[in-house]
Backbone as JSON Lines, residues from 0, in Angstrom:
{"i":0,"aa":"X","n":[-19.37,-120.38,-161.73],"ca":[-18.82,-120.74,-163.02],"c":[-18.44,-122.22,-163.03]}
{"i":1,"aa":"X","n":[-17.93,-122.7,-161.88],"ca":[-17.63,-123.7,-161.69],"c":[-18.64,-124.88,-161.69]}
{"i":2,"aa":"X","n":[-19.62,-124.75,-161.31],"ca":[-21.25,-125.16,-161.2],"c":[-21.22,-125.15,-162.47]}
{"i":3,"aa":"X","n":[-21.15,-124.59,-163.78],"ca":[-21.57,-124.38,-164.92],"c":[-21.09,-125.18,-165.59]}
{"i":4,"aa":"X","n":[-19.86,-125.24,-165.59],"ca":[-18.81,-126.23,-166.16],"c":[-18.97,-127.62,-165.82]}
{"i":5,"aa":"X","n":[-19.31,-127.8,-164.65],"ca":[-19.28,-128.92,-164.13],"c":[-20.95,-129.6,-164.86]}
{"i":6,"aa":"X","n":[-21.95,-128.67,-164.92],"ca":[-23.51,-129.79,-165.18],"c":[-23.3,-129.7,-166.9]}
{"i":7,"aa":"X","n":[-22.53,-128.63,-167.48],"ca":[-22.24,-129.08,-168.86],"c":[-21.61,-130.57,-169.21]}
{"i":8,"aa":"X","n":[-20.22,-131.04,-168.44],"ca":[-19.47,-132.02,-168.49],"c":[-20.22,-133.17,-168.15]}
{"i":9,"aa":"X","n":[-21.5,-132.87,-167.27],"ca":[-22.23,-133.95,-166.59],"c":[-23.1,-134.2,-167.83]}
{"i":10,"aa":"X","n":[-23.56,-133.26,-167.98],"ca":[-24.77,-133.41,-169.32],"c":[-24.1,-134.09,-170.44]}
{"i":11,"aa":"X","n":[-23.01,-133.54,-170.97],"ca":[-22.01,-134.16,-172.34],"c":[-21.86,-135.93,-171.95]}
{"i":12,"aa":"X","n":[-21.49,-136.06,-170.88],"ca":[-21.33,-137.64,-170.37],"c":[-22.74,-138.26,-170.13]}
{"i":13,"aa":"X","n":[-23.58,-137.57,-169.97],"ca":[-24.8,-138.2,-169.72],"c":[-25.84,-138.7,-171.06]}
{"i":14,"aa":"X","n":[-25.73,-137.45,-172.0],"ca":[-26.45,-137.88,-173.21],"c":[-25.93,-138.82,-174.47]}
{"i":15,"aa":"X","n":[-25.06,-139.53,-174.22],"ca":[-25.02,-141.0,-174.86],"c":[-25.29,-142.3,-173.94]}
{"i":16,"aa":"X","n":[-25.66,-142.16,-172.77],"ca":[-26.4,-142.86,-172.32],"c":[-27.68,-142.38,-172.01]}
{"i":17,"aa":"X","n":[-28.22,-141.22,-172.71],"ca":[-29.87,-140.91,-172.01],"c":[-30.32,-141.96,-173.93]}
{"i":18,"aa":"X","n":[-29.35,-141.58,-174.71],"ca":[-29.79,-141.94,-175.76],"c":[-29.0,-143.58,-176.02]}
{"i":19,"aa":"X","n":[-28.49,-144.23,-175.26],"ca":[-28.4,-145.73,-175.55],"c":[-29.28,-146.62,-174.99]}
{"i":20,"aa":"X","n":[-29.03,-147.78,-174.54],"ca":[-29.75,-148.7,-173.7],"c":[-30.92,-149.44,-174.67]}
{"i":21,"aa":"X","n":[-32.07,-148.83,-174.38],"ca":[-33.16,-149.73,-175.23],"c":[-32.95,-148.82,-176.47]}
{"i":22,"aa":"X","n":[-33.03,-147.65,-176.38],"ca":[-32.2,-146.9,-177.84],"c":[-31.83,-147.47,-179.18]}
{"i":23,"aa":"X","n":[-30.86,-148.23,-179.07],"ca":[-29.68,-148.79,-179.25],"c":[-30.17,-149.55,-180.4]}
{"i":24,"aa":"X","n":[-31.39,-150.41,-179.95],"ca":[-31.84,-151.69,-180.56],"c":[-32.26,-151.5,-181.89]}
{"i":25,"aa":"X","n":[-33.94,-150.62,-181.38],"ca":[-34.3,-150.15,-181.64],"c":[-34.38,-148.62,-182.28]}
{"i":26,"aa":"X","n":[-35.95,-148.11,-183.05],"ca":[-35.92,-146.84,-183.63],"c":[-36.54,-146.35,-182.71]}
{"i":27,"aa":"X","n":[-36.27,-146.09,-181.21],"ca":[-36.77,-145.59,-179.97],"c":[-36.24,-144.04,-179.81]}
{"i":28,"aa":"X","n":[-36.51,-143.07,-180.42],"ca":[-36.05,-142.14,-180.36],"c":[-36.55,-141.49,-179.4]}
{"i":29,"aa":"X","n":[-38.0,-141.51,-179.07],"ca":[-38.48,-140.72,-178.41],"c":[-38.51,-141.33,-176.53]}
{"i":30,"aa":"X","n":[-37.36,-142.6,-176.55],"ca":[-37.28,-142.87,-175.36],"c":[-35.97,-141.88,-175.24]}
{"i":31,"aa":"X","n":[-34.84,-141.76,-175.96],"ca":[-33.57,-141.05,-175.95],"c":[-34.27,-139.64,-175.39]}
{"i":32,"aa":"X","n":[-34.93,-139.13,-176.78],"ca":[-35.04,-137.58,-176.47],"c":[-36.08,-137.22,-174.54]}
{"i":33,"aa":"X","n":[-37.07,-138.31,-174.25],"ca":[-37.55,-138.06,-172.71],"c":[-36.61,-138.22,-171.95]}
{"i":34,"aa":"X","n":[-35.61,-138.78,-172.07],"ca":[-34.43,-139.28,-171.19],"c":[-33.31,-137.66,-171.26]}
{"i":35,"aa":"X","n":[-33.02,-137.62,-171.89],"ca":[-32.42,-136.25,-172.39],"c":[-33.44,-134.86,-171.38]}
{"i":36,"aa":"X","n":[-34.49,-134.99,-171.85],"ca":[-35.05,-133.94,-171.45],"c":[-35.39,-133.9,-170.03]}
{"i":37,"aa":"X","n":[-35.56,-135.24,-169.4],"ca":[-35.48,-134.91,-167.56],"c":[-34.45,-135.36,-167.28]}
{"i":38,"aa":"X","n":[-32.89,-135.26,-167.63],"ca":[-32.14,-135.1,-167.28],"c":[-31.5,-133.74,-167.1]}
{"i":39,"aa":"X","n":[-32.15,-133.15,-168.43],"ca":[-31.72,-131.56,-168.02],"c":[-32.26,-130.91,-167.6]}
{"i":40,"aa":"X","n":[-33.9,-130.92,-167.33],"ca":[-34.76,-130.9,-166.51],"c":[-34.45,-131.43,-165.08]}
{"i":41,"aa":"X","n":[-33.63,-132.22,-164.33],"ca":[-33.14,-132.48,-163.55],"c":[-31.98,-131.22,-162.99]}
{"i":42,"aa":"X","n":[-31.44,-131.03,-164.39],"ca":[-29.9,-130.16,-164.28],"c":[-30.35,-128.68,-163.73]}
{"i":43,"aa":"X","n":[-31.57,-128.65,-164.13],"ca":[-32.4,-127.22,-164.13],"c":[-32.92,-126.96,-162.64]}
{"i":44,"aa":"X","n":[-33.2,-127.68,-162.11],"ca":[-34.2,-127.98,-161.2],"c":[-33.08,-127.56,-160.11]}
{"i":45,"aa":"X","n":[-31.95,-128.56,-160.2],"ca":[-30.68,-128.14,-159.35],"c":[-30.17,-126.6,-159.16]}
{"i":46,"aa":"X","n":[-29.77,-126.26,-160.32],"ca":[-29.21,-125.25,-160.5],"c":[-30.22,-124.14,-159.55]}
{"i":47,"aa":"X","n":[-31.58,-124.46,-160.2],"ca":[-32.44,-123.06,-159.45],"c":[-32.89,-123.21,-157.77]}
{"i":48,"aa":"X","n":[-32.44,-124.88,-157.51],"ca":[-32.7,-124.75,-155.8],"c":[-31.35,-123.91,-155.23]}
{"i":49,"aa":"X","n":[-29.99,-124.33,-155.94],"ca":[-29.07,-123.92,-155.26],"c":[-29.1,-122.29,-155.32]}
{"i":50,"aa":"X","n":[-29.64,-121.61,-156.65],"ca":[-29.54,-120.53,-156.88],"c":[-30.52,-119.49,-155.74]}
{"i":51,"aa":"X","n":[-31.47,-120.35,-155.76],"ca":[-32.54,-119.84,-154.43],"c":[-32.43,-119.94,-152.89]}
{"i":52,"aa":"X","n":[-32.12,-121.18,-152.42],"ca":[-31.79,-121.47,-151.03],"c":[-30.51,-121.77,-151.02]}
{"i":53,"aa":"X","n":[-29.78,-122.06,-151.67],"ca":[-27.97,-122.54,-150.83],"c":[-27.12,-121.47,-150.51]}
{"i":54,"aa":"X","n":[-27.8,-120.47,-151.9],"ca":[-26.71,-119.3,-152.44],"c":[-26.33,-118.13,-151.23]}
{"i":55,"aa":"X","n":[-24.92,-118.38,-151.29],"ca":[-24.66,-117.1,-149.76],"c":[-25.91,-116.37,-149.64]}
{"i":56,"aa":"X","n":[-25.77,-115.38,-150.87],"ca":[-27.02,-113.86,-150.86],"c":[-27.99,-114.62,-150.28]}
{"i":57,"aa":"X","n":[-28.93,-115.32,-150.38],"ca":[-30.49,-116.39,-150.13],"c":[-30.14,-116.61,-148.77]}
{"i":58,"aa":"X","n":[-28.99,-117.33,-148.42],"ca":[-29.0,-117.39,-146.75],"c":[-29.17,-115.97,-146.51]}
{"i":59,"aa":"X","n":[-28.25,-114.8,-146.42],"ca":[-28.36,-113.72,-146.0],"c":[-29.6,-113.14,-145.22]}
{"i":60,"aa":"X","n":[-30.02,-113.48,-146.77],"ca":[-31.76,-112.52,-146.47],"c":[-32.77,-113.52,-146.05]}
{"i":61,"aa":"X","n":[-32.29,-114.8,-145.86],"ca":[-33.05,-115.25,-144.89],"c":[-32.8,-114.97,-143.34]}
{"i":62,"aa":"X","n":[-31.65,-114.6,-142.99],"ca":[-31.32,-114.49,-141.63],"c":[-32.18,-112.99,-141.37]}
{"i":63,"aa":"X","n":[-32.3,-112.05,-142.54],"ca":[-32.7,-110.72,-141.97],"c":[-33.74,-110.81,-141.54]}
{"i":64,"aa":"X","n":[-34.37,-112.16,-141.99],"ca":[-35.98,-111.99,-142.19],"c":[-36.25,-112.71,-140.7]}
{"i":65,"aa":"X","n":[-35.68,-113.16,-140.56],"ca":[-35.87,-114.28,-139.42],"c":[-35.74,-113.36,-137.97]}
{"i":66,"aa":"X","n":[-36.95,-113.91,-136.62],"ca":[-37.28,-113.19,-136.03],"c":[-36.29,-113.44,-134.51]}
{"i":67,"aa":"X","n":[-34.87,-114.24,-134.71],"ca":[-34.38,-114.45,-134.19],"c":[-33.78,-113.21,-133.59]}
């Protein structure tokens, strides 16, 4: 939950700068919205490594599997 809260707050702080910079000047929208989108595409990417390999359960059943 905490994870959740936290890439929301990251994301909220992040998308007025995915959408400023050259943005700003200009009618560059579609630099804002690519910026936006692999950032949360970034956020995504995170979430599902940790959800796959970090996550207690994922170690677990890697140890079962393992021929140690």
């Amino acid at each position: 939950m905490a994870i959740a809260v936290a890439a929301l707050v990251s994301l909220a702080l992040n998308v007025p700068m995915a959408l400023g910079g050259e943005a700003e000047g200009a009618n560059n929208t579609g630099l804002g919205v690519i910026s936006l989108v692999s950032i949360v595409l970034g956020w995504v990417f995170l979430a599902a490594l940790w959800w796959f390999v970090f996550r207690d359960k994922a170690r677990s059943k890697r140890k079962k599997r393992s021929p140690d």
